[in-house]
C-alpha positions, 0 to 999 in steps of 0.5 A, spaced: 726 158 201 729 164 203 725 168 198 719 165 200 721 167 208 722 174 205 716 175 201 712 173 207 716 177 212 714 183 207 707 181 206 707 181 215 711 188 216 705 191 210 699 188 215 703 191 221 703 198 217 695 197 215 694 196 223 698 201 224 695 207 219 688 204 222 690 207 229 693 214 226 687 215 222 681 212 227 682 216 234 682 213 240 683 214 247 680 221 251 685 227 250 683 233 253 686 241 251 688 246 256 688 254 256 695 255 261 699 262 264 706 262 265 710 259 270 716 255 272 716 248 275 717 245 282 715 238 285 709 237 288 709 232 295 702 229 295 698 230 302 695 222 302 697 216 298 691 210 299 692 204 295 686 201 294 684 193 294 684 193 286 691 195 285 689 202 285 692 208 288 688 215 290 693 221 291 691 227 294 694 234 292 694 241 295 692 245 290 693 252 292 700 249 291 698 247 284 696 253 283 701 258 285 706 255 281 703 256 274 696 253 275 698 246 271 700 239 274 704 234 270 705 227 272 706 221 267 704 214 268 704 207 264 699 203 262 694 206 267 687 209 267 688 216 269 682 221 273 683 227 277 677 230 281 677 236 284 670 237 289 668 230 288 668 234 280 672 230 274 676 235 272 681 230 267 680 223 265 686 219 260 683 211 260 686 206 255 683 205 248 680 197 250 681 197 243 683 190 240 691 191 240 692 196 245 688 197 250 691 202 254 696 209 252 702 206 255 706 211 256 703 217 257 705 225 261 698 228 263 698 236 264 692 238 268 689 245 269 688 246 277 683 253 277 679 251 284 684 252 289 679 250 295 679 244 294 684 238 294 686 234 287 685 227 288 688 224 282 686 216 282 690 211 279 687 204 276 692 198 271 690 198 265 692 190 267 689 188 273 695 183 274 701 189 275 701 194 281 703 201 280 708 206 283 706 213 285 708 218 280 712 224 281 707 230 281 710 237 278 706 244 277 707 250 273 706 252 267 704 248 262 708 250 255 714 250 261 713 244 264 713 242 256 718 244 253 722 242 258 721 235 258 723 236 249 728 240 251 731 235 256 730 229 252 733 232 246 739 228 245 736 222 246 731 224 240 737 227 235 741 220 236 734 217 235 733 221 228 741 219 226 740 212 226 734 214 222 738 218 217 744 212 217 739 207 215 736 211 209 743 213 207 745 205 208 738 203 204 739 208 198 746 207 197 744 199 196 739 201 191 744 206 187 749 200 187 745 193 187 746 192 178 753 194 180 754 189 187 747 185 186 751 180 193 752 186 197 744 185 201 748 185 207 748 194 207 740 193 205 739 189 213 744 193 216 740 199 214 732 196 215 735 195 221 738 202 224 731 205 221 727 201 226 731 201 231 731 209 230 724 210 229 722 205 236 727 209 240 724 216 237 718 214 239 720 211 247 723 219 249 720 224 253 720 228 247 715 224 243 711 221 249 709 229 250 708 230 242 704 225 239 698 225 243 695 219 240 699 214 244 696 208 243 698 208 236 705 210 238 704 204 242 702 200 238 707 202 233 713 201 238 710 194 239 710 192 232 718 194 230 719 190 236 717 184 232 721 185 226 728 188 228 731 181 229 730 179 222 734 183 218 740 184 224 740 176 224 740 176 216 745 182 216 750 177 222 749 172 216 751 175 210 757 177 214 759 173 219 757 165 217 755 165 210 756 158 210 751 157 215 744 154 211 739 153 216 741 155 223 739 162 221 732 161 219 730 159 226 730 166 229 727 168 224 721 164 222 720 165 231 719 172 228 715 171 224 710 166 227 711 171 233 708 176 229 703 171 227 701 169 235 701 176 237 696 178 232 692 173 233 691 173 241 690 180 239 684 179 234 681 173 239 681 178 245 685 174 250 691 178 249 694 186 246 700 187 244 702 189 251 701 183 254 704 178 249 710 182 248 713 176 253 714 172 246 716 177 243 722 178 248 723 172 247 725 173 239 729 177 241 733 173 245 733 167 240 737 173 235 741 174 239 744 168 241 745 167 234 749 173 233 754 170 239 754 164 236 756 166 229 761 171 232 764 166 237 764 160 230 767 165 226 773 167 231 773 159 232 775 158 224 780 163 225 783 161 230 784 154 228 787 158 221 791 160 225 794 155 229 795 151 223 799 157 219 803 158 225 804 150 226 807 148 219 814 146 220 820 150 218 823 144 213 817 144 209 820 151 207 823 153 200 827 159 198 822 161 193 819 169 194 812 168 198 806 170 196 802 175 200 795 173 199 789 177 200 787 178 207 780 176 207 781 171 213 784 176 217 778 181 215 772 177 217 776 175 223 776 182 225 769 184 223 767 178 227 771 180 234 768 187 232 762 184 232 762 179 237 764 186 241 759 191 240 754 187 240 755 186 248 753 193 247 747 191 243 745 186 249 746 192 254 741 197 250 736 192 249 737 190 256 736 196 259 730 198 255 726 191 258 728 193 265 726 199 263 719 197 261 717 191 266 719 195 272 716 201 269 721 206 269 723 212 264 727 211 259 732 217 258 737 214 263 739 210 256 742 216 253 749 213 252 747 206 251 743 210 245 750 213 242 754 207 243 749 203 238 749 210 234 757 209 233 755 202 232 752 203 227 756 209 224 762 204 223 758 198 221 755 202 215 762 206 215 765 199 214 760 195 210 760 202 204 767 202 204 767 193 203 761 194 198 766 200 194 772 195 194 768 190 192 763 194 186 771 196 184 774 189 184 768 186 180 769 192 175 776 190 174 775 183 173 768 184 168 774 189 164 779 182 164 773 177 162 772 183 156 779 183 154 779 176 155 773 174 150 774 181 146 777 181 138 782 187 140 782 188 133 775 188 131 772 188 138 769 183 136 768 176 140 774 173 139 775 165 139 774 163 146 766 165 146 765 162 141 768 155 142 763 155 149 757 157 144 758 152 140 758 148 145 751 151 148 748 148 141 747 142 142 741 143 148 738 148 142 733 146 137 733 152 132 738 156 130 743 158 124 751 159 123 754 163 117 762 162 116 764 168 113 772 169 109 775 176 107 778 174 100 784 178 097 786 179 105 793 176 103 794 180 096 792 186 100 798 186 106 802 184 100 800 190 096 799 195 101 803 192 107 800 190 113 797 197 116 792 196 110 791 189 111 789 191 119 784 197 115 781 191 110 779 187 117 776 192 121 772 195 115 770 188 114 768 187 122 764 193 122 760 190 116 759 185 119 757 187 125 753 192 122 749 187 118 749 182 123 750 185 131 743 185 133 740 178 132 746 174 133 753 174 135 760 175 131 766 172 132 773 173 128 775 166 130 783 167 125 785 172 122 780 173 116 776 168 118 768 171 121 763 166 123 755 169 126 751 164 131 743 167 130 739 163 136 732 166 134 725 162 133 725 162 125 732 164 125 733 160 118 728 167 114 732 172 118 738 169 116 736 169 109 734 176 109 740 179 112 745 175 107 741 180 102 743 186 106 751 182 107 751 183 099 747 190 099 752 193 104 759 191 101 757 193 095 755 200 097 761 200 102 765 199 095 763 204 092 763 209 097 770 206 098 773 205 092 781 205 094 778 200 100 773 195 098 772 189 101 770 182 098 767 177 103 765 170 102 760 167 107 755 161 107 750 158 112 747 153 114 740 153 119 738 147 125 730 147 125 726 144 131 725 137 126 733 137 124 737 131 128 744 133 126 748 136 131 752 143 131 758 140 128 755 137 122 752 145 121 758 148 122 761 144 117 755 144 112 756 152 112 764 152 111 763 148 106 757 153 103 762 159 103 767 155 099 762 154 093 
């Protein structure tokens, strides 16, 4: 199920990048160029303010003021159809693409060339959405690579803390993909990472700096719309692998909701009825089921800690013994911190998206949320900080338990697979149809640690073992399950001829091995039996036939 709700959460995301590409290379909207002399920037007051019936505004400006101060007049809108008229002439226009999925430019700094100082500037003002009402802007003048390059200066620190939430979610999403055949359960990095990339990309694409720098603003739109529907998904999948892994189901939901969001928006869209402006209600509204769910997981986690908690601290003194105490490790007291950590900054999370959603509905700049943007960049600074540094213990722990299993499971002798293996795959061959056994004895193996003590008995074994496996290793397995006693377990298709083949090249390499070592020979002695698809018998009358053949 959760495989499946990927997969379709991919292939929603690449149809979002598909309609996003489609933007970048299709231009949309009017975007004039403009030819400036040097100046600083004052603020403009307008001469008259008249509302019109349909919402609209007509704003009159002096412009020999415009002029005298640098000959170019900025102001920014949102949402809104922009003309300029000097002499009843238009001099500027910026209107909505009233493309499918944006119809407006949405945020948008307009910077005018004013040359005639005999006639007043109106600047009119329409909603792109006839439903919304509009605010006067404020009106600048100047230069216009000043007045630019101010706006980018200014809004510099919120762009840089945009660029290391980028930064911090490649460096989580690369460490994942060097360690995964290490740490293959550690997804959790892999979201946290997905996660900072689109926070950082959809923040980046809400400053000053990129407002006045990608002039195609109904793609920037449309991208900042889009990465609002999918950053719930792998925050909600990161809150789940941290804090309440044992959560089947409830999980899903904000999830799925993103999804059919995704769904719904697109769809409005494509049928006319809404763009992605418009139907970012529901979107909100996503939002606002991840984050109910992240409180509830912290709030759970925190609840099962202390209940712990209480129970440890009520267990009564007489059940007590002398015996020295154990110190566990503290994974319940982690996961309780990461919970309350968590449960913590997320207050922040919920204060930054609140503040970008009064922002946008009351239509407001969205520089005054650079603190909110540093506490979510340290946010995830320690969340990646932690998460690597538990990822690290755990790729450590699990290195050492894979070398204690090996050494459990390991012939320290031969280095082969000693008795235990071999008795779990013995027992596998009852649900096999096809498969061979050879039991392999070292003659002389007493009369050698009689002869030539025990050191050279040990040599025998080892040189033994290494023809054995030489022979042997790449189509089946070896075993040493006693002291000179060897047995091979071949599970191939047509194991019986490949069997016969490598008994001939047994016989072949011990030999040659005796007459390069004549102070060191060997004297092996094997038999082997094969289970073909048609054999009714079990692998214990197999086992027992090969023994018996090695005797012959």
């Amino acid at each position: 199920m959760d495989k499946l709700i990927f997969k379709i959460y991919c292939l929603f995301f690449v149809i979002a990048c598909l309609i996003v590409a489609v933007y970048a290379f299709i231009s949309v909207g009017k975007t004039p160029k403009w030819p400036y002399l040097n100046n600083t920037g004052i603020a403009i007051t307008s001469l008259n303010e008249q509302a019109d019936s349909d919402n609209a505004y007509s704003v009159t400006l002096d412009s020999s003021e415009i002029i005298n101060a640098g000959g170019c007049l900025s102001f920014s809108t949102t949402f809104t159809d922009t003309r300029v008229y000097s002499n009843e002439e238009l001099i500027y226009e910026s209107l909505g693409s009233y493309s499918l999925f944006m119809r407006s430019n949405g945020n948008i700094w307009h910077f005018i060339n004013v040359a005639n100082e005999n006639h007043p500037i109106i600047v009119k003002l329409s909603p792109v959405y006839g439903d919304t009402s509009l605010s006067v802007p404020a009106f600048m003048a100047g230069d216009y690579y000043n007045l630019r390059s101010n706006l980018v200066i200014r809004s510099t620190p919120a762009l840089l803390v945009s660029i290391l939430d980028v930064l911090f979610g490649i460096g989580m999403v690369v460490f994942f993909l060097i360690t995964r055949h290490i740490d293959p359960s550690n997804s959790r990095t892999l979201f946290l990472g997905l996660t900072a990339i689109m926070i950082g990309f959809w923040s980046m694409g809400e400053t000053d700096a990129m407002i006045v720098i990608l002039n195609n603003r109904t793609l920037a739109g449309v991208i900042a719309f889009l990465i609002l529907i999918f950053i719930p998904v792998p925050y909600v999948l990161y809150i789940h692998d941290t804090l309440w892994a044992d959560d089947k189901s409830i999980y899903r939901i904000p999830i799925c909701l993103c999804l059919f969001d995704f769904l719904l928006v697109t769809g409005l869209a494509i049928t006319g009825i809404m763009d992605l402006k418009q139907s970012v209600i529901f979107t909100h509204a996503t939002w606002a089921t991840g984050i109910i769910y992240v409180i509830a997981a912290a709030a759970n986690t925190i609840k099962k800690a202390r209940v712990r908690k209480n129970i440890s601290s009520s267990e009564s003194p007489k059940t007590q013994t002398n015996l020295p105490t154990v110190r566990l490790p503290l994974a319940n007291e982690s996961k309780e911190q990461q919970a309350i950590f968590n449960a913590g900054a997320m207050l922040i999370i919920v204060a930054v998206v609140g503040v970008e959603i009064i922002h946008y509905w009351t239509k407001a700049r969205t520089q005054n949320d650079l603190l909110g943007r540093i506490l979510l960049l340290l946010y995830i600074v320690v969340l990646a900080y932690r998460n690597i540094i538990e990822s690290l213990k755990e790729i450590e722990n699990g290195r050492m338990a894979e070398y204690y299993r090996k050494l459990a499971n390991t012939d320290s002798m031969t280095g082969l697979s000693n008795r235990t293996p071999f008795n779990h795959d013995v027992e596998e061959l009852r649900n096999m149809e096809e498969y061979s056994i050879i039991s392999i004895d070292l003659n002389d193996l007493k009369r050698v640690n009689d002869t030539k003590g025990h050191q050279a008995g040990d040599s025998y074994i080892t040189n033994a073992a290494n023809i054995i496996n030489e022979v042997f290793g790449q189509s089946g397995v070896c075993y040493r399950i006693g002291g000179d006693e060897f047995c091979v377990i071949i599970k191939e298709k047509e194991s019986s001829s490949i069997t016969k083949k490598l008994v001939t090249k047994m016989e072949s390499r011990v030999k040659l091995h005796n007459e390069e070592n004549p102070a060191d020979p060997v004297a092996i002695a094997l038999g082997y039996e094969n289970k073909t698809s048609d054999d009714t018998r079990d692998y214990n009358e197999i086992l027992h036939l090969a023994d018996e053949k090695m005797y012959e």
